[in-house]
VMD Tcl script that builds the backbone (N, CA, C; Angstrom):
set m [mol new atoms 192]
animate dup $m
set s [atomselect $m all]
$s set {name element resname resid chain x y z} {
  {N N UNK 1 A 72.669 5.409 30.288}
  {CA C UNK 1 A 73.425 4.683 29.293}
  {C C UNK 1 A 73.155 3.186 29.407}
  {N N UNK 2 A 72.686 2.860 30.953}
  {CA C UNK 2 A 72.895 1.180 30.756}
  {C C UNK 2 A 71.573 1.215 30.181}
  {N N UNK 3 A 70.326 1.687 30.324}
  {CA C UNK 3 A 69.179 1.491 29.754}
  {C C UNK 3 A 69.247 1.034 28.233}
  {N N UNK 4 A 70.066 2.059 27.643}
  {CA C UNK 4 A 70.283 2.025 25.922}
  {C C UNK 4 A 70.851 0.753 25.658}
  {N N UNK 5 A 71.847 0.355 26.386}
  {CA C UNK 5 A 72.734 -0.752 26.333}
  {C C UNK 5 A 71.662 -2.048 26.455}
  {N N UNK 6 A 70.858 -2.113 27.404}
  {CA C UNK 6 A 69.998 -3.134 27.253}
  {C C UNK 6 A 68.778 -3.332 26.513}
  {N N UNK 7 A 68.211 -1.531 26.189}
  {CA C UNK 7 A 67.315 -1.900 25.054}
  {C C UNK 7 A 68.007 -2.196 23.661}
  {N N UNK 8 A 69.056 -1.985 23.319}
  {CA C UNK 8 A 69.652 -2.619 21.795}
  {C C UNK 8 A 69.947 -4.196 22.281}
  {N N UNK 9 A 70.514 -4.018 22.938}
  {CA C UNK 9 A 70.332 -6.187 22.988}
  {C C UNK 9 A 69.096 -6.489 22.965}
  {N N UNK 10 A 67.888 -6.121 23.587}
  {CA C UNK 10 A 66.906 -6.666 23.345}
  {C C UNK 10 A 66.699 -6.640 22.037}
  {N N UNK 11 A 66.451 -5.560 21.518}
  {CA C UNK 11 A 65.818 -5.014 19.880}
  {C C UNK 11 A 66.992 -5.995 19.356}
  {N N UNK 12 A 68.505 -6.403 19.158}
  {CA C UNK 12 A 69.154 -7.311 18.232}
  {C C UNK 12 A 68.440 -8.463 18.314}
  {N N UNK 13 A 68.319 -8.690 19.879}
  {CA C UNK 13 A 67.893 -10.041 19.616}
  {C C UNK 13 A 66.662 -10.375 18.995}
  {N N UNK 14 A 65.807 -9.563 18.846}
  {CA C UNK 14 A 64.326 -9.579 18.710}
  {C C UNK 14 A 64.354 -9.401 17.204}
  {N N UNK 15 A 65.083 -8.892 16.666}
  {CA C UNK 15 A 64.901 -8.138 15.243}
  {C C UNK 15 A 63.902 -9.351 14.560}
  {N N UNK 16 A 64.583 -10.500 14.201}
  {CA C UNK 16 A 63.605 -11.295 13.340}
  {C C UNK 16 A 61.955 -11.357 14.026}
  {N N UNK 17 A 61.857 -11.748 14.744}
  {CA C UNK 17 A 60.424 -11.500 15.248}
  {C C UNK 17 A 59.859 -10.058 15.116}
  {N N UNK 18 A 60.472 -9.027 15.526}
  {CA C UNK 18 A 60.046 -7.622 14.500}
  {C C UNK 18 A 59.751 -7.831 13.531}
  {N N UNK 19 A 60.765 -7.884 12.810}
  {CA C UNK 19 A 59.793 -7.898 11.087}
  {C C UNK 19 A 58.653 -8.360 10.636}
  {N N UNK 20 A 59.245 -10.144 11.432}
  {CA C UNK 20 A 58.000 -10.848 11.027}
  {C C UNK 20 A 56.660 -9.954 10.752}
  {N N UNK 21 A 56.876 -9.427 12.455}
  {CA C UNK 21 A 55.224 -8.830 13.190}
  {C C UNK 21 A 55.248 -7.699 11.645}
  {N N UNK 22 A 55.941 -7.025 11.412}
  {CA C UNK 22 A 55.298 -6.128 10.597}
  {C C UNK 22 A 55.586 -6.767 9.420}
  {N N UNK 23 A 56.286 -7.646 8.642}
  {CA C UNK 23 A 55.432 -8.048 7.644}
  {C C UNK 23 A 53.994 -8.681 7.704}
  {N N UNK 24 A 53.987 -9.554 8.649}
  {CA C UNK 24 A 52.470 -10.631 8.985}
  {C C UNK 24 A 51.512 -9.189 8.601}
  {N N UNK 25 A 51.363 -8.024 9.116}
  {CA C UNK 25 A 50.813 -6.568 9.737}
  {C C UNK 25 A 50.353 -6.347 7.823}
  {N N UNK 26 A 51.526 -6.008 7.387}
  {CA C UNK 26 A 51.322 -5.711 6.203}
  {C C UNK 26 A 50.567 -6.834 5.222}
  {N N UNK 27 A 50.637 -7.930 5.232}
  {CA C UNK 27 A 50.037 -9.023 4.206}
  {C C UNK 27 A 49.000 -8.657 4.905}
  {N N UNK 28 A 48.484 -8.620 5.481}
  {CA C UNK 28 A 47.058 -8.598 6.256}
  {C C UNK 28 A 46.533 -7.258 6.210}
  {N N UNK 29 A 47.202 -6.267 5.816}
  {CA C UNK 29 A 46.324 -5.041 5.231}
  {C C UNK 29 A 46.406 -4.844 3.546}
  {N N UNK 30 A 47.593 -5.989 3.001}
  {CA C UNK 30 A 47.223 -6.074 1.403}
  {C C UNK 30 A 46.392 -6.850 1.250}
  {N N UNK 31 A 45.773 -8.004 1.974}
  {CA C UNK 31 A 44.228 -9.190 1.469}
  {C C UNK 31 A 43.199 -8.332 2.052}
  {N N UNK 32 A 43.361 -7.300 2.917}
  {CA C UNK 32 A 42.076 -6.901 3.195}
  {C C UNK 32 A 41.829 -5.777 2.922}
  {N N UNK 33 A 40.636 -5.139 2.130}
  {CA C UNK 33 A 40.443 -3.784 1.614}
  {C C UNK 33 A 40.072 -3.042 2.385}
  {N N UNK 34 A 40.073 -2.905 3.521}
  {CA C UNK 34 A 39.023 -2.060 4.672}
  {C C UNK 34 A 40.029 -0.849 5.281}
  {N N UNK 35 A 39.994 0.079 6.025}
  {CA C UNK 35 A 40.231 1.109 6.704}
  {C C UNK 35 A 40.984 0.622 7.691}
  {N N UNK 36 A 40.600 0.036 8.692}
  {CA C UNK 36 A 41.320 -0.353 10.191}
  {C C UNK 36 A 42.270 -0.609 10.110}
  {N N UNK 37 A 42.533 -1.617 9.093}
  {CA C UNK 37 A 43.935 -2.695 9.237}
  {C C UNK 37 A 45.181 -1.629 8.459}
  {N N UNK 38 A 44.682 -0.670 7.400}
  {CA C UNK 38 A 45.327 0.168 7.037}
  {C C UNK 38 A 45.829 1.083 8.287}
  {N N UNK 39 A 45.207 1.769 8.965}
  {CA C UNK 39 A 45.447 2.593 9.668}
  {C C UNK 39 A 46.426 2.057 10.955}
  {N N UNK 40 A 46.233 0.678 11.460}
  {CA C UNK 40 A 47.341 -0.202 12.029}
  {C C UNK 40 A 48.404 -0.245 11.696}
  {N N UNK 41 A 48.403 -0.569 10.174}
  {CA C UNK 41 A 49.954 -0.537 9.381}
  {C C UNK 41 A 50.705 0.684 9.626}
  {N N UNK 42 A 49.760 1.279 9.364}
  {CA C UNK 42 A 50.104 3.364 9.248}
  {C C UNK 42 A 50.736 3.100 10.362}
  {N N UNK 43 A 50.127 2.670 11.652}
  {CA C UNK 43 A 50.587 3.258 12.460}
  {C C UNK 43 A 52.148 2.636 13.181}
  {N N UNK 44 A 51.833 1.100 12.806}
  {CA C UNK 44 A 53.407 0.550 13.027}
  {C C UNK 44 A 54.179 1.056 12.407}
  {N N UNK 45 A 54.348 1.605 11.484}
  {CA C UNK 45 A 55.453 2.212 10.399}
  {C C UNK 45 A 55.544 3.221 10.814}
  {N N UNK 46 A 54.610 3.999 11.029}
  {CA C UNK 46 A 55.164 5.197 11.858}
  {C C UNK 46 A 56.260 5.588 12.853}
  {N N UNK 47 A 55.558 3.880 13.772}
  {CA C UNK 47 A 56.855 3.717 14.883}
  {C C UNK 47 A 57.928 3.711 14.809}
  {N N UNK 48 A 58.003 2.609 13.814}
  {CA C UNK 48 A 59.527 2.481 13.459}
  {C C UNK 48 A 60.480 3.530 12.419}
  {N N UNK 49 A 59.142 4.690 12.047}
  {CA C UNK 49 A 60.167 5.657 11.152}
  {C C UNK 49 A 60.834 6.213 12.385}
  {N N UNK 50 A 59.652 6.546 13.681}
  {CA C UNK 50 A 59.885 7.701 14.834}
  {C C UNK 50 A 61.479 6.411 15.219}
  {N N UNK 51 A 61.363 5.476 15.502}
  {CA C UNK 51 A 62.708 4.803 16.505}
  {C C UNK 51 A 63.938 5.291 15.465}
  {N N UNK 52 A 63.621 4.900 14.017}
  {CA C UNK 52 A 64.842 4.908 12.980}
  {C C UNK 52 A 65.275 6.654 12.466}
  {N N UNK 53 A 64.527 7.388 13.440}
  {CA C UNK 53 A 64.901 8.688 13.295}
  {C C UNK 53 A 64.604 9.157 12.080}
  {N N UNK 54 A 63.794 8.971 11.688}
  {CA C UNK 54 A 63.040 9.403 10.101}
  {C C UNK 54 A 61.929 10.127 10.377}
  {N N UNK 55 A 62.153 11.539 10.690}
  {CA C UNK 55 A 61.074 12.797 11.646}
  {C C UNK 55 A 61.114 13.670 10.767}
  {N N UNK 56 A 60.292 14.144 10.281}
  {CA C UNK 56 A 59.596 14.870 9.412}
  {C C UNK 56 A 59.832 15.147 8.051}
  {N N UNK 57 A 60.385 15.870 7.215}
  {CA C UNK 57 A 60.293 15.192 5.684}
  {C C UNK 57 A 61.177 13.973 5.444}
  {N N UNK 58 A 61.692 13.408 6.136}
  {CA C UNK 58 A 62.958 12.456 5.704}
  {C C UNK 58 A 62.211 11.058 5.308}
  {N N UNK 59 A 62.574 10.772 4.023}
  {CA C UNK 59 A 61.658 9.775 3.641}
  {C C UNK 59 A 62.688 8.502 3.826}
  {N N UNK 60 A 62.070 7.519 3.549}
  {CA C UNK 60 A 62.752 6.036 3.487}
  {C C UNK 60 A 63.207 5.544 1.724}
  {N N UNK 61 A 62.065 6.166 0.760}
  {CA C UNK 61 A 62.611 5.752 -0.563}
  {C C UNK 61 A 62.542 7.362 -1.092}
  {N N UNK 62 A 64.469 7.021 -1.798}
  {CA C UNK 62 A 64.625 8.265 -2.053}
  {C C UNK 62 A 64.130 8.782 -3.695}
  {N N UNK 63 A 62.928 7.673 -4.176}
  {CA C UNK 63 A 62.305 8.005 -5.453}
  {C C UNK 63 A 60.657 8.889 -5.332}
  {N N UNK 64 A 60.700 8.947 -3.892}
  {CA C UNK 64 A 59.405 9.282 -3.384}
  {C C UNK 64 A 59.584 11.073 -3.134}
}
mol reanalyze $m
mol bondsrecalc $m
mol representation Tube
mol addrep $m
C-alpha cells in the first residue's frame, strides 16, 4: 500500500510534465510522415491506456 501511496504523489506531481512528453511525442509524429515515430506514439498511448485501465475493447472515444 505505501508503494501505491508514493507512486500517485509522484504521478500528481508529475502530471504536467506527462502530458507535455506525450503531447511534444504526438506533434512530432503529426510533422513527420514516417513509421518509427508512429509506432513510438502507438506505443506511449498504449501505456497509458494499460495504467488508465483501458484493457481490451474499452475505448477512450465513445464515437469510435
Amino acid at each position: 500500500m505505501e508503494f501505491l501511496t508514493g507512486a500517485w504523489g509522484w504521478i500528481s506531481s508529475n502530471i504536467p510534465q506527462l502530458l507535455q512528453l506525450v503531447g511534444a511525442a504526438s506533434i512530432v509524429a503529426t510533422m513527420t510522415p514516417n513509421k518509427t515515430d508512429d509506432k513510438i506514439v502507438q506505443w506511449i498511448l498504449d501505456a497509458i491506456n494499460f495504467l488508465g485501465g483501458n484493457l481490451g475493447k474499452a475505448k477512450n472515444d465513445p464515437s469510435k
